[in-house]
N, C-alpha and C positions, 0 to 999 in steps of 0.2 A: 551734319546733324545725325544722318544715319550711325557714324563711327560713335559717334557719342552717345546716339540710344546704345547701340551694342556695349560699349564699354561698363553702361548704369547695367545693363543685365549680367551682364559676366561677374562683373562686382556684386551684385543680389545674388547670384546662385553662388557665391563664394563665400555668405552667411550662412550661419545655424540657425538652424528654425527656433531652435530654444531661446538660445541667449539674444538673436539677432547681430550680435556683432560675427567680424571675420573667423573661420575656423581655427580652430586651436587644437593642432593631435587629432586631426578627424577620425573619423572609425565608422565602417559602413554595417548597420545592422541586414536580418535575414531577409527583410523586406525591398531592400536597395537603397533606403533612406540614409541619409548620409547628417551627422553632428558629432559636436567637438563631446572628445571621451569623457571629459567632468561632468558634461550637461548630460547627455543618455543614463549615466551611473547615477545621480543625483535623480534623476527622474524616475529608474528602475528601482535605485532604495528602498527596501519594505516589502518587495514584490516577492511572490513564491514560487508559484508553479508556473504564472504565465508574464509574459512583459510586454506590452503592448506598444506600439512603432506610436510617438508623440502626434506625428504629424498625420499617418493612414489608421492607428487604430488596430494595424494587423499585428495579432498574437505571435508573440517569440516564443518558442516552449524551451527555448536553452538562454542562457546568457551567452550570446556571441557575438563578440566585437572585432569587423575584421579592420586592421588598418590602412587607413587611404593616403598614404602619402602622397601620393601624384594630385592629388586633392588642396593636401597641406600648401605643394608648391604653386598650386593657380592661388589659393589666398593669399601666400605673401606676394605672388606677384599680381593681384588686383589689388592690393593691400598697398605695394609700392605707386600701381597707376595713378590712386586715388592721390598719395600722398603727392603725384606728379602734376597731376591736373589741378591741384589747389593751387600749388606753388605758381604755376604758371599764370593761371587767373589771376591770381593777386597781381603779378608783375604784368600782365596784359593789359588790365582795369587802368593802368596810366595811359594806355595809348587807344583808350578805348574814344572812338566817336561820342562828344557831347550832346550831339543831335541826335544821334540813334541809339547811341550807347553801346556799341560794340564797334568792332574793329572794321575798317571798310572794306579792305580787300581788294581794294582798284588797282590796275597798271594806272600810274598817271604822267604823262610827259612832263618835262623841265616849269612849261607854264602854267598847267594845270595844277603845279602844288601852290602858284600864288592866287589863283584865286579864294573868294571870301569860303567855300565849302571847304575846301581843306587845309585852311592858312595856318591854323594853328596845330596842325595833327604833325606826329610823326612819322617821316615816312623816311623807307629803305630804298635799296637799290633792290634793284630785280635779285642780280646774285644773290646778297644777304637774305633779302624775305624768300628768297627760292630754298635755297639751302636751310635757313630755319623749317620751312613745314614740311620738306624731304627729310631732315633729321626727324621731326615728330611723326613723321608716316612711316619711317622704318624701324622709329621705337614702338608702333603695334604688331608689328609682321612676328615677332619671334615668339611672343606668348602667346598670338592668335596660332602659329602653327603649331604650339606647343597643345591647345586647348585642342587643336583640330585632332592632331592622332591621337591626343588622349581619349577623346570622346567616337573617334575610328575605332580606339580596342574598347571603350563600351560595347560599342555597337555587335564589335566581333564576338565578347564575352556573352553578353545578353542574345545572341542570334544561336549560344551554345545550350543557353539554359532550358529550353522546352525538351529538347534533346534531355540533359540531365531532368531534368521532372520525370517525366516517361519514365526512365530505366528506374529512378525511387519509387514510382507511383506501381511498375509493375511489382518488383522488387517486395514491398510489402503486399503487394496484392497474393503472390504468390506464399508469402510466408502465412498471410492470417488464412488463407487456402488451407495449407497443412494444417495449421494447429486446427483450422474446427473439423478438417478431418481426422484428427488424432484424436481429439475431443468426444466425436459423434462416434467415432468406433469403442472408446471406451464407457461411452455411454450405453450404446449397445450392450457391448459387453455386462456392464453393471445393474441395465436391466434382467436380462435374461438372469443374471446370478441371483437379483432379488428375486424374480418369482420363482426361481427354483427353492430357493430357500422357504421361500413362505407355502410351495407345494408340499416342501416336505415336513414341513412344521404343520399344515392340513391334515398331513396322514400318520403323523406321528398324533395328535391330538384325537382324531379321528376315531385310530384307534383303542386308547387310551375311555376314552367316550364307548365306543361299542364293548370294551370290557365290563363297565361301568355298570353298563345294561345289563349284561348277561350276569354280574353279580349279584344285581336286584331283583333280575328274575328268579335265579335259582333262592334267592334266600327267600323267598316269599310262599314258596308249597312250606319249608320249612315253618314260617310262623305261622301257616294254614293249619297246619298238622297240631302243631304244641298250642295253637286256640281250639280246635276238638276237645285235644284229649284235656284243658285245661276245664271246657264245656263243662266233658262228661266227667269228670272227679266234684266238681263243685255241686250237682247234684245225686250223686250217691249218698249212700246209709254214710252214718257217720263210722262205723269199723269201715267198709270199704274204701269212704275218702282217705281214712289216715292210713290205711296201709299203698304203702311206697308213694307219701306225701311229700318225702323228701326230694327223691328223683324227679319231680315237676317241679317243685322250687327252682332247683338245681337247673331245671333246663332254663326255666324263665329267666332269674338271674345269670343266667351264663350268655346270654344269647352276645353271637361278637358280629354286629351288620356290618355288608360293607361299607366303606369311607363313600361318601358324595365326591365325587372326580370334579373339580370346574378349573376352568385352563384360562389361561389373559395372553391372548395373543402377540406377540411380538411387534410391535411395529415396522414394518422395514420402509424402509427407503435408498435414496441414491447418494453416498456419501465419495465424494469427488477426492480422486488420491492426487499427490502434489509431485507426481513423478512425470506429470506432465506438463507442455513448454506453454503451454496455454494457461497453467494455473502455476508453473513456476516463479514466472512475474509476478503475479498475485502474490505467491508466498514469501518473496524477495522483500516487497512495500511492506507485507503484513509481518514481517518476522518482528517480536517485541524483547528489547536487551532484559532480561528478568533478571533480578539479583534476589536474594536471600535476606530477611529480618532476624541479625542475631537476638533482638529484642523479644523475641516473640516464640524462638525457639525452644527445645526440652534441655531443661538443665545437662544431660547428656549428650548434646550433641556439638561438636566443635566448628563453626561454618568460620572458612575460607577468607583468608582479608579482602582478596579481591569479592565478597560474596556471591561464589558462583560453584564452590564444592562444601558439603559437608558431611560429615564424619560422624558416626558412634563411637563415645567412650565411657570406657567402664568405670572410671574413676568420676563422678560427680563435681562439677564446674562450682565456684564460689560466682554467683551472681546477682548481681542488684536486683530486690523483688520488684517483678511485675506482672501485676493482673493478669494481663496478654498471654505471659508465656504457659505452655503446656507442660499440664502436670503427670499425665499418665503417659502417654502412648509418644516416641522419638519423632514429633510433629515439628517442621518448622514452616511458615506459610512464603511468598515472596511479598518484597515492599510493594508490587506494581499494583494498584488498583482498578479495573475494570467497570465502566457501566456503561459504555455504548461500544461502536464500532466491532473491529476483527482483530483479533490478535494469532498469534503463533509464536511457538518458542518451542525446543526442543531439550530433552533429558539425556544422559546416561546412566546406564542403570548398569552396565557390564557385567558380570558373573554375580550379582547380588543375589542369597537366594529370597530376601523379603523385601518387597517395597511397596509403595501406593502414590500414583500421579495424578495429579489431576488439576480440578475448581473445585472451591468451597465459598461460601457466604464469607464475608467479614466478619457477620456475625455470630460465626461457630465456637461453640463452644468450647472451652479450655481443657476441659476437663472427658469432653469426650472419647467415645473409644476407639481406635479406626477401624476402616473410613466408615464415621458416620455416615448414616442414611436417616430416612423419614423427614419430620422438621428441620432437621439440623439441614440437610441440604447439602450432601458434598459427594461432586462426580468423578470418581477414581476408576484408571484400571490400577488391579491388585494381584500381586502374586507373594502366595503365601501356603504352603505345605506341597508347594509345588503344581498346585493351581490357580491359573490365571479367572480373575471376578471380575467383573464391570459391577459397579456399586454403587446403585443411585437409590431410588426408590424401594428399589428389591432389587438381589444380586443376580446377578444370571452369569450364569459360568461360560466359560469363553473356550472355545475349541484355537489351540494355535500350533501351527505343525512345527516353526523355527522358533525358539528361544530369542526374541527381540533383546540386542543390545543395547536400544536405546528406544526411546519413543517420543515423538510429535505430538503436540497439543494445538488444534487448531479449535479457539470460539469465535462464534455468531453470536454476539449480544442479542441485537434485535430479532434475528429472526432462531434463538433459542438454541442453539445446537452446540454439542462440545464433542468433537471426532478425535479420536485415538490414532495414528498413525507408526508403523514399524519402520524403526531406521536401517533393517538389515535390506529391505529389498523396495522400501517406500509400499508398503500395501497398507491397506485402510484396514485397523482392528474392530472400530466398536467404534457408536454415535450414540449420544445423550440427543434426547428432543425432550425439551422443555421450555416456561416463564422465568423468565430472569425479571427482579423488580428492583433487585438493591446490587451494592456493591460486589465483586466476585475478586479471590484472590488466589493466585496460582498455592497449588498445595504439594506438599510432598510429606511421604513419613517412609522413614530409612529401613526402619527394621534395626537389631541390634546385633547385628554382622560389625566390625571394622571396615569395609570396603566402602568407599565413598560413591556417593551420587552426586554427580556434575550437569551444572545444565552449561549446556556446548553452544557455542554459533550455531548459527543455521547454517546447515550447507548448502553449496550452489550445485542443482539438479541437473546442469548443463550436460 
């Protein structure tokens, strides 16, 4: 009875959990669970980022199927026992005891098979019945030692793996170490740069403001003096008022005050460059494949079959009218729509000497001039008579010591931001902080050079 429980369980662990019958092509997932490859693929169908073990629930983060063939070979051969133990039963069930219903198992001497208990049973000789259940007892010995050292290098395998955990577990321990110290020091670093910047944007304002002063102070004896003498003419004889009536006119009307100085602070903040391995990754998920709308583009301009370069031409395109497209300024927008998450993509702009990159609304105008600002809403950097603009709201000119060959676009829908990035050395140019309500779409306008603008792969920062 004992051989027999064991044989029902070796046959049970010789099922998939899924289907319940025998394995088929088994394949062990990261968890150690073990089912036939159709059934875990069938099950994982649909799934994205994680894939959960049918049977524990524990999260796979890869699709990975190893296969178990030493697995495959205990199912067919529990697959075989089963088919052996049937057969046998069925052919045993004639010789089975009608009174007990099973086989008896006795030694019985020559007189013992006549009496009434066993008169009608089949019986063997010692030899035969000996030799039949030695053959069935050394048909278990080979799969059971089969099963045994298989489940001996389990044991070995599994007695390795705490060992491999460790080395992974320190492994990334040590790497996410570095990156938030790579991180923290460039945070540092990007602090200290903002408040130097906005110190010296205090002292530049600052003074600018105490100028302001001293020009109100001094113009003010000035219109002390021309209220006197304007006093004392208004009440004089009338010959004295009118001689040199004009020269008080003249001063009144001339007077040039100075301008009201008021200044709008800049707002600075931390705007995070992707030259780092901590936000590399980030940039790698967030990079988005942007292509070009020849629909929407300026009749002068020729974009790329692949749409991903386009060109200025001086010769004017025959093209089917639409609405959409731009009529003044060499604008084309990209197809890709925006209105939640992160994106990133990247331009070439190589020796161009006019261009403008950026976001703009969907809803910008056609006919506008670039880059719009105000209502229209469109956040470019701009280089044009050989000055670099940031042009959102209001323009503010951009200090940049290397000539950028290209530039990085990274937005934050939600939380409002559109940063500029230099492809010659990955440093951060300029940041937009603003509300985003509606749709937003990558912008470019060429200038009317010949030289193309390409938006490129993203590159790997590695």
């Amino acid at each position: 009875m004992e051989v027999t429980a064991a044989l029902a369980r070796i046959q049970a662990e010789a099922n998939c959990p899924i289907c319940l019958d025998y394995f088929r092509d088994p394949v062990t997932i990261k968890c150690g669970h073990n089912f036939c490859c159709s059934c875990i693929q069938q099950s994982w169908e649909g799934q994205q980022d994680r894939f959960p073990c049918p049977e524990c629930r524990h999260p796979c983060l890869q699709w990975h199927l190893r296969s178990n063939t030493q697995l495959g070979h205990i199912a067919e051969i529990a697959k075989l026992l089963h088919i052996t133990r049937s057969k046998r039963k069925r052919e045993e069930e004639t010789c089975l005891c009608k009174k007990h219903n099973q086989e008896d198992l006795e030694v019985l001497c020559p007189l013992c098979t006549q009496l009434p208990d066993h008169q009608d049973h089949y019986v063997r000789s010692i030899e035969e019945a000996a030799s039949h259940h030695r053959k069935r007892l050394m048909s278990y010995m080979e799969p059971l030692k089969k099963q045994m050292a298989h489940f001996q290098k389990l044991v070995t395998t599994q007695d390795r793996e705490p060992f491999e955990l460790r080395k992974k577990v320190e492994k990334q321990r040590k790497e996410l170490f570095s990156e938030f110290e790579h991180l923290n020091k460039f945070l540092d670093r990007e602090r200290e740069e903002a408040l130097s910047r906005l110190a010296r944007e205090e002292k530049q304002i600052q003074q600018k403001l105490n100028a302001n002063i001293t020009a109100f102070s001094e113009y003010i004896p000035t219109l002390n003096n021309l209220l006197k003498e304007v006093a004392e003419k208004s009440v004089m004889s009338e010959v004295k008022l009118l001689t040199d009536i004009k020269s008080v006119q003249d001063h009144c009307e001339s007077l040039n005050p100075p301008v009201l100085y008021s200044f709008q602070l800049r707002k600075e903040g931390c705007s995070l460059s992707p030259q780092y391995s901590a936000l590399q990754k980030i940039i790698q998920k967030l990079k988005e494949d942007v292509t070009l709308d020849p629909e929407r583009a300026h009749r002068n301009l020729f974009v790329s079959a692949d749409k991903k370069s386009v060109t200025f031409v001086k010769k004017t395109q025959r093209l089917p009218p639409n609405p959409k497209r731009f009529k003044f300024d060499p604008v084309v927008l990209g197809r890709e729509e925006f209105s939640s998450s992160r994106h990133y993509w990247e331009v070439e702009v190589g020796e161009k000497p006019e261009w403008s990159v950026g976001v703009c609304k969907d809803s910008l105008s056609r006919k506008a001039k670039r880059p719009p600002a105000g209502q229209e809403r469109c956040w470019a950097i701009q280089l044009c008579n050989g000055n670099y603009v940031a042009q959102g709201t209001f323009p503010v000119t951009l200090v940049i010591t290397e000539k950028p060959r290209g530039i990085g676009i990274y937005q934050d829908y939600e939380l409002g931001e559109i940063s500029f990035y230099s492809l010659n050395d990955r440093s951060h140019i300029y940041c937009f902080t603003d509300r985003f309500s509606e749709i937003l779409k990558p912008y470019f306008c060429i200038g009317r050079d010949s030289q193309p603008l390409t938006i490129c792969a993203v590159r790997d920062y590695e």
